[in-house]
C-alpha positions as CSV (number, residue, x, y, z in Angstrom):
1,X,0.6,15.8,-4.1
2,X,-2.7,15.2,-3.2
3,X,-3.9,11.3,-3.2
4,X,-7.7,10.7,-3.6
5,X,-9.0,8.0,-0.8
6,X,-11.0,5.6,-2.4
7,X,-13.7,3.9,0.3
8,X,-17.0,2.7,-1.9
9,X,-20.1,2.6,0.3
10,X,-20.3,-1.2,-0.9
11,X,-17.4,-2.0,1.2
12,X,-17.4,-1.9,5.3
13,X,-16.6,1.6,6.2
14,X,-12.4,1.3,6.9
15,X,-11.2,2.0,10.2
16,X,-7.0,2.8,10.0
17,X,-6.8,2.4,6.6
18,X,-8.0,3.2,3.0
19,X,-10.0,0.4,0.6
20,X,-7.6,2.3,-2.7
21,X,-5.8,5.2,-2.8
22,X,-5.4,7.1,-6.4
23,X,-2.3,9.2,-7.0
24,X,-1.3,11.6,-9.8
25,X,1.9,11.0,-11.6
26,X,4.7,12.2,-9.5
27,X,8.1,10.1,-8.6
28,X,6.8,7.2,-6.8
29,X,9.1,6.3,-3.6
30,X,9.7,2.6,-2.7
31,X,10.5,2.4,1.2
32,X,12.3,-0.5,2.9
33,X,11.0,-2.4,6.1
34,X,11.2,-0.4,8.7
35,X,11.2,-1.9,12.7
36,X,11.1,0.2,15.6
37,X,15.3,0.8,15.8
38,X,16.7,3.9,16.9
39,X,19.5,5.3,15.1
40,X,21.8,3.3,17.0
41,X,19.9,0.2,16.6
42,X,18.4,-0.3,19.7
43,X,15.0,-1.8,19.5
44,X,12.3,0.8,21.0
45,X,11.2,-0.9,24.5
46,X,7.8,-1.2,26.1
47,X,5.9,-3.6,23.2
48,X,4.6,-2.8,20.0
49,X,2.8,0.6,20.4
50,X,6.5,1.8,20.8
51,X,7.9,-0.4,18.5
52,X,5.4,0.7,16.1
53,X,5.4,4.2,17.0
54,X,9.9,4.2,15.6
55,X,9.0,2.3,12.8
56,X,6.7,4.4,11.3
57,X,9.1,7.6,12.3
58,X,12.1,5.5,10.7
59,X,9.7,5.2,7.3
60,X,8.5,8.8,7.6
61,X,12.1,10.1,7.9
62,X,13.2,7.9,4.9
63,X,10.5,9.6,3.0
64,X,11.2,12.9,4.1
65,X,14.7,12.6,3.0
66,X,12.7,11.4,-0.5
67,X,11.3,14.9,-0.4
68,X,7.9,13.3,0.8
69,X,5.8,13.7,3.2
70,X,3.4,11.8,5.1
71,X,0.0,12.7,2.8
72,X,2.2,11.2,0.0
73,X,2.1,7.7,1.2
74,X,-0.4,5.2,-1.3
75,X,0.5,1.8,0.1
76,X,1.7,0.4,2.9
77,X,2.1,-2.8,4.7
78,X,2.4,-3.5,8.2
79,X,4.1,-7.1,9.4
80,X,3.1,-8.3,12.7
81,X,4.5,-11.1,14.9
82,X,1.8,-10.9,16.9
83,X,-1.4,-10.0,15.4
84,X,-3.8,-10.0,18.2
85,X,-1.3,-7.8,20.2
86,X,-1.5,-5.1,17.6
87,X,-5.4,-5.2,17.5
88,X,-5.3,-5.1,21.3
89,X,-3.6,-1.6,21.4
90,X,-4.9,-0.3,17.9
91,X,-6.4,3.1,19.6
92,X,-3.1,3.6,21.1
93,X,-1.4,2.7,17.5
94,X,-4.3,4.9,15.9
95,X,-3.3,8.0,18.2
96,X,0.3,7.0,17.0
97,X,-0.7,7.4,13.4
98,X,-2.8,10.6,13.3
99,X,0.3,12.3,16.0
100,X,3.1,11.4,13.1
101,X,1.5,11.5,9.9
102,X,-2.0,12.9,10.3
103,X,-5.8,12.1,9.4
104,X,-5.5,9.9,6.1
105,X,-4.8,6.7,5.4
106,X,-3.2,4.9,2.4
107,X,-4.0,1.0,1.0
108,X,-2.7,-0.7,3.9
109,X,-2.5,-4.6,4.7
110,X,-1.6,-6.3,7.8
111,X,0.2,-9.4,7.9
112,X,1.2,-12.1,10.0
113,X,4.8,-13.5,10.5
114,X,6.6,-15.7,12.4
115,X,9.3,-13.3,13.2
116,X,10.9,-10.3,11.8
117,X,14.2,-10.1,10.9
118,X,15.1,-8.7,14.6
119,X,13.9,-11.6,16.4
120,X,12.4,-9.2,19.3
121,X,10.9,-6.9,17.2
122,X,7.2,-7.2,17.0
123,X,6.4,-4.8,13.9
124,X,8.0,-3.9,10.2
125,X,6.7,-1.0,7.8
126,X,7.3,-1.1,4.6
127,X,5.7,1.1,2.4
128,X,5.1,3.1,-1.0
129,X,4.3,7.1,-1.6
130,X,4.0,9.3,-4.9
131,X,5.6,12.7,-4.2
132,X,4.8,15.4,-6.5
């Protein structure tokens, strides 16, 4: 499948994300919260660019198993206990990103939460992808 990124000139230029993303019809794949776990459960250590780098591989596997692939994902949303933390490392979170699932970016939102359902972890991924 092969999304269109949508970034008008009349919005700021995105960094790490797309303003819209446009996808043909294909079977569009809901993926759960992801946090930085390991297959055993054990919560990635060293903060959130590690945390953040299993999460995303947890949602990327999902959607491989979903026949996907990483150019598939339109949407996804990114929960943060501690916001100013994940701004702090974002080239290290960015390198992260373009290592796993390459150079484009779907619709993404971060938001802040009290806590995650893991009280130490410090990110959640949940996302959305059309797969062709």
């Amino acid at each position: 499948m092969t999304a269109e990124r949508i970034n008008p000139a009349g919005l700021a230029r995105p960094s790490g994300f797309s303003h819209a993303v446009s996808a043909p019809v294909g079977r569009m794949v809901f993926l759960a919260g992801q946090i930085g776990t390991n297959r055993d459960g054990k919560l990635a250590e060293g903060g959130i660019v590690p945390q953040f780098e299993q999460a995303l591989g947890n949602l990327l596997t999902a959607l491989g198993a979903a026949g996907g692939e990483p150019s598939d994902l339109v949407s996804l949303t990114v929960y943060l206990t501690d916001v100013a933390d994940y701004q702090a490392h974002g080239r290290e979170i960015g390198a992260v990103w373009r290592r796993l699932a390459g150079t484009e970016y779907p619709a993404m939102a971060g938001v802040g939460v009290a806590r995650l359902w893991l009280p130490a972890a410090l990110v959640e991924i949940q996302g959305v992808a059309v797969v062709s």
